[in-house]
N, C-alpha and C positions, 0 to 999 in steps of 0.2 A: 504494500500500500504506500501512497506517496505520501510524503512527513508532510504535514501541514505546518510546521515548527518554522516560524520565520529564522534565518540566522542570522539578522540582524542584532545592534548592542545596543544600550541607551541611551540617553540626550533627545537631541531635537533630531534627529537622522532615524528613530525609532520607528517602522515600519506600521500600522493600522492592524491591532490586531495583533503582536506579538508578544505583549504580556501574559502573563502568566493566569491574566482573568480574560485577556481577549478573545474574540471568537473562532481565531485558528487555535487556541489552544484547549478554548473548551472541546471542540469539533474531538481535537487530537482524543483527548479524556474518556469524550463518549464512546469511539471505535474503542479503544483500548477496552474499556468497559463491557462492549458488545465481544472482545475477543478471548477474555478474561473468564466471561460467562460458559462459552462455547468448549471453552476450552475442559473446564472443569469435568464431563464426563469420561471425554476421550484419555485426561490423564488418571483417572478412577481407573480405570478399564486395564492401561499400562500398570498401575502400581499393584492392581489384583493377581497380574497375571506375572508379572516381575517381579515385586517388592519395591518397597520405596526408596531400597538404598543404590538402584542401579537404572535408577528412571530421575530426568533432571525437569524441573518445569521454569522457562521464562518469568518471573515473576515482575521483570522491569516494563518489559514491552509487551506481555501475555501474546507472543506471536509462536510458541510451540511449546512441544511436550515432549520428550524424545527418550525414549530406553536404548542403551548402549551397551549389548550382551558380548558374548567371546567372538571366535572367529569371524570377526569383520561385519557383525551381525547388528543394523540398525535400524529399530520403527519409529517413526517421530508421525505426530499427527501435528500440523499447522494448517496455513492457511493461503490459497491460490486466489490471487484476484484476478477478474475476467470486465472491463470497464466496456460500458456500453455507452451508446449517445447521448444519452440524459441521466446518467447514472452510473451505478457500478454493483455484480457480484460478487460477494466474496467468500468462498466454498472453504469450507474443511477439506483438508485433506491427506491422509495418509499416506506415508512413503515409509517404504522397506526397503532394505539395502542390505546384500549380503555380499563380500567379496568387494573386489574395487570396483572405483565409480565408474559412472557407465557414462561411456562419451557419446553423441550426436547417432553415431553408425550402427546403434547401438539393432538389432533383431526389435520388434514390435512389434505386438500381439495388443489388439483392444476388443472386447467381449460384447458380442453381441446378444441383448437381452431377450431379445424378437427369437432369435435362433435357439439361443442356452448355447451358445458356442463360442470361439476365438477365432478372429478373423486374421490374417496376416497383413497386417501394411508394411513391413518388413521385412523382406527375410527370404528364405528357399521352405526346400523340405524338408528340413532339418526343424525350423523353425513352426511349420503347421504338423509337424510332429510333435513336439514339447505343447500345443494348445492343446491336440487331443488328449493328451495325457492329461495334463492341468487338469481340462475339464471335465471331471466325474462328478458323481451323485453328491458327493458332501459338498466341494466347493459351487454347485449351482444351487445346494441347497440353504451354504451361507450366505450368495450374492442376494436372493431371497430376502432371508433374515434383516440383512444389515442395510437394504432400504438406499438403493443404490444408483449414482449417477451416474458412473464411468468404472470401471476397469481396465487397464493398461497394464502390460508386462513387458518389460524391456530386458534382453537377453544377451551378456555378449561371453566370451573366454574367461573372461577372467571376474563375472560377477553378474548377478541380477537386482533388478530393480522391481518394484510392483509402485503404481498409485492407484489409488481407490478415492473417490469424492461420491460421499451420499449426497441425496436429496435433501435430508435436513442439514442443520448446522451451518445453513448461511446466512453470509449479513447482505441484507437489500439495499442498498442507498438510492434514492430518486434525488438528482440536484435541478431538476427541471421538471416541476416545481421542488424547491426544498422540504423535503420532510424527515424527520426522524430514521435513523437505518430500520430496519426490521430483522428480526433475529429469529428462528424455530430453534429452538434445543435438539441434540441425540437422545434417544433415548436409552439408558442402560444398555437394555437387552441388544440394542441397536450396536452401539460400539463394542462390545464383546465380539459381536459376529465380524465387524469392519477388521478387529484385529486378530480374530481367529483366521479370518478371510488372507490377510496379510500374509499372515506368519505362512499357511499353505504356500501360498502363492511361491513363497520363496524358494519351499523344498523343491528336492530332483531325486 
């Protein structure tokens, strides 16, 4: 999301709005607020299934949530903004990382919900091999569950990636007319399957 935080300093040279009560920084306040909210279940969900001494949460910026297990192995749920022409989305979203990061070139698989399958936008046969597999009875049965906007899996040598973004958990903004963001919560049962959904997604 873009800082609304003037970086301007004090005196008469002080920008409109950059105090500490002005209204780029109330603005700032309320997303943080809205991401701070959102945030709360998805790091339930990590510290249930991890423990609270290997899961770190943002408490400055409330912008993630992220468990950092052995073997190169990382789930973090934050947040993906999508800005539109009078406004802005801004989705939850999960990312899992197991092995090294995963560049541009990376194999892409995204899940088609209509089908129950993974589509290739990336890759050979090698690549629509690994979706058929992914794609069994449990993991179509957590996409389900966990109430779901997207599924992505990015594949390459030397590591895998998954993103997942539900349907709930975002923040609405409309600035044409200005109104208040709009927030749905996850719900529990909701982020357990996002992150059971994850963790699958990773194995081979």
């Amino acid at each position: 999301m873009t800082d609304l935080n003037s970086t301007s300093s004090g005196g008469a040279g002080r920008k409109a709005g950059s105090s500490p009560f002005g209204y780029r920084a109330r603005v700032k306040r309320l997303y943080r607020s809205r991401r701070e909210r959102l945030l709360v279940v998805p790091h339930a969900a990590l510290v249930k299934r991890f423990g609270a001494g290997l899961v770190d949460l943002d408490t400055v910026e409330a912008r993630s949530t992220r468990a950092t297990l052995g073997s190169g192995l990382i789930v973090e749920a934050g947040f993906k903004g999508n800005f539109r022409m009078f406004g802005a989305l801004i989705d939850t979203q999960w990312v899992g990382r197991r092995g090294q990061p995963i560049g541009d070139d990376a194999d892409l698989l995204e899940y088609r919900f209509d089908k129950e399958a993974f589509r290739v936008r990336r890759g050979g046969e090698g690549t629509k091999a690994l979706g058929e597999r992914l794609c069994d009875a449990r993991m179509k049965a957590l996409a389900k569950e966990g109430t779901l906007k997207s599924i992505r899996v990015l594949d390459a040598p030397g590591g895998r990636q998954v993103e997942i973004i539900p349907l709930a958990g975002t923040i609405t903004a409309m600035y044409f007319p200005p109104l208040p963001p709009y927030t749905v919560p996850i719900k529990p049962q909701e982020a357990d399957a996002q992150l059971e959904l994850t963790l699958r997604l990773l194995e081979d």
